[in-house]
C-alpha positions in Angstrom: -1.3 10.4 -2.9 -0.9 14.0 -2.6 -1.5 16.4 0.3 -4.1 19.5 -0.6 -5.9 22.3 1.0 -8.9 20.8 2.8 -11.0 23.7 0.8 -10.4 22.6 -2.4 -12.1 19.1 -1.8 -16.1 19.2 -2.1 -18.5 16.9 -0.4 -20.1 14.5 -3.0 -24.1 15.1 -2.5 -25.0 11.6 -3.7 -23.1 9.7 -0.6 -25.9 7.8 1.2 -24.0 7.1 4.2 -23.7 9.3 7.8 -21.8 9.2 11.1 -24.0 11.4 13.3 -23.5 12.5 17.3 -21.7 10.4 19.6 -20.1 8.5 16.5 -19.4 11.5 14.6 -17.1 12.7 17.4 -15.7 9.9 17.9 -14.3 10.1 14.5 -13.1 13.9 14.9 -11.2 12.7 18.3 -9.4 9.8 15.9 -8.5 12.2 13.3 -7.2 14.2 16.2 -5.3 11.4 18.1 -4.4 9.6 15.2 -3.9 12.0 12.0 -0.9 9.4 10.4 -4.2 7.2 9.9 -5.5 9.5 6.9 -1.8 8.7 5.2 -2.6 5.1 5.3 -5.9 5.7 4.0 -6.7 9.0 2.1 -10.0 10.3 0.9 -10.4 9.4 -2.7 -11.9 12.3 -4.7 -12.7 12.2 -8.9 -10.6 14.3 -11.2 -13.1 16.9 -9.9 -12.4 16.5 -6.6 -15.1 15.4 -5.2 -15.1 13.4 -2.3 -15.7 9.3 -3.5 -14.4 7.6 -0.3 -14.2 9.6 3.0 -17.1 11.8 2.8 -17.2 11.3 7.2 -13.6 11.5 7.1 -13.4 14.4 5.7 -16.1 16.5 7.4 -14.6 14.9 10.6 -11.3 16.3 9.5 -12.4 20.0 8.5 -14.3 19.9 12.5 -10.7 18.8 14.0 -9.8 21.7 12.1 -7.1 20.3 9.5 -6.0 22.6 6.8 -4.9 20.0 4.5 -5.6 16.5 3.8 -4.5 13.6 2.3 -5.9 12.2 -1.0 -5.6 10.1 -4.1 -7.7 11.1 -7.4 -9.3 8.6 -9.3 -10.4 8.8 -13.0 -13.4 6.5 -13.1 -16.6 6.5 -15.1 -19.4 7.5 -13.7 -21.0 4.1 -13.2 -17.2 3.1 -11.6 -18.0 6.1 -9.4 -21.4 5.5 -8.4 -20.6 1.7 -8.0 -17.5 2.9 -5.3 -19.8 5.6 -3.5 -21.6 2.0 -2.3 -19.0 -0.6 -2.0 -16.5 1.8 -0.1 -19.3 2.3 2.0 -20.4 -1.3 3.0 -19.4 -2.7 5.9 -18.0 -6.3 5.3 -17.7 -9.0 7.7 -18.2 -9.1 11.9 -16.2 -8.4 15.1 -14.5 -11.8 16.5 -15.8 -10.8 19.8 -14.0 -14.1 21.3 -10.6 -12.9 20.3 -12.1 -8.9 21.4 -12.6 -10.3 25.1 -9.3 -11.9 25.4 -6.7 -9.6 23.5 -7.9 -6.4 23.8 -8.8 -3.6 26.2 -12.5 -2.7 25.9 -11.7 1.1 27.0 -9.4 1.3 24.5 -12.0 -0.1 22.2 -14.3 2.4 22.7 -11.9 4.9 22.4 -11.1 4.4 19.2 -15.2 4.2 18.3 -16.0 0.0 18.7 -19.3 0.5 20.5 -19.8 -2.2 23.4 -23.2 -2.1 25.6 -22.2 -1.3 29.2 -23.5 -4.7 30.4 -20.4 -6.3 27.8 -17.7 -5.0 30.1 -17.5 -6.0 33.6 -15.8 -3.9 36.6 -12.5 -4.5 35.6 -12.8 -3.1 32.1 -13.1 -6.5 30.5 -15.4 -8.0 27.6 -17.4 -10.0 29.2 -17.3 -13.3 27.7 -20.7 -14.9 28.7 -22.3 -11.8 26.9 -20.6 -12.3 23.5 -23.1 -15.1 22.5 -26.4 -14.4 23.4 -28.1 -17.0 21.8 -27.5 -20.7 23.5 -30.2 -22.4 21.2 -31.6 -21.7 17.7 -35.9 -22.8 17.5 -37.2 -23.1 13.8 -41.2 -22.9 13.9 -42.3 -25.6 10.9 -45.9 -24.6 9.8 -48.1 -26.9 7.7 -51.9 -28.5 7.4 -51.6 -31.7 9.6 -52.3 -34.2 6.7 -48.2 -33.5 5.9 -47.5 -34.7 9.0 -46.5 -37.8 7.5 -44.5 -36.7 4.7 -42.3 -34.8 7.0 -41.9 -37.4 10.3 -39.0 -39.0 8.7 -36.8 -36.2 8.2 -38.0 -34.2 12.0 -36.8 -38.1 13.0 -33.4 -38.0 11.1 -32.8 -34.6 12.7 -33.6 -35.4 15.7 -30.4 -38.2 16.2 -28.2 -35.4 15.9 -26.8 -34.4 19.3 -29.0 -32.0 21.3 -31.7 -31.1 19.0 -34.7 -31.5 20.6 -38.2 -31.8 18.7 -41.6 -29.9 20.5 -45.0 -30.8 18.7 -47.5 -28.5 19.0 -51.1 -28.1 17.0 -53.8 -25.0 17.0 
């Protein structure tokens, strides 16, 4: 990793992600709050440093109005780099929203850019829990001519001995 003047680092045209409004300055008020977080995780830039990984980052850094940043260059192919433009860029995985509600602080969520829906917090700042699953049952719509009917009654009957799955027949 070295540190270098923010104006020798160039935007790389071909990155298909953005952080726009709200979002966007969100991330200039981390970089702000927070700079030691681009040590732990510098832009990555090719030999002609241009921007690989931290494309947001670093517009968000030259709008906090950093002179220098932090980065590390890679020597990939061009295929390496085009492959990284999209996996550094996709999201993996989901927020526990169970462990959200009971260990953390939703302001200080949201100030540090989780988005919540107002009606997730209650009056006390909280995650509401009742909120975090929405969905209390699942409903899979079977479609088929009726002369299958038969072929299919002994699995709908198998499923329906497991605990609370209920079974609605309807025709049209």
């Amino acid at each position: 990793m070295q540190l270098v003047k923010i104006s020798e680092v160039k935007l790389n045209p071909n990155n298909p992600r953005l952080i726009k409004d709200d979002k966007f300055k969100k991330l200039v008020r981390s970089i702000k709050d927070f700079p030691e977080m681009l040590n732990i995780r510098p832009i990555v830039v090719n030999k002609d440093m241009i921007i690989l990984g931290g494309n947001m980052r670093y517009k968000a850094c030259k709008e906090a109005g950093l002179k220098e940043i932090p980065i590390i260059i890679t020597d990939l192919s061009e295929d390496k780099q085009r492959e990284f433009l999209i996996k550094d860029n996709t999201s993996g995985g989901e927020w526990d929203w169970e462990v959200l509600a009971n260990e953390w602080d939703s302001e200080q969520l949201e100030d540090w850019g989780l988005d919540l829906l107002n009606s997730d917090i209650n009056e006390k700042g909280k995650i509401v829990k009742e909120n975090i699953n929405p969905f209390v049952k699942t409903h899979i719509l079977l479609s088929f001519p009726p002369e299958k009917m038969i072929d299919i009654q002994e699995y709908i009957e198998k499923i329906c001995l497991i605990e609370d799955v209920e079974y609605e027949q309807s025709s049209n």
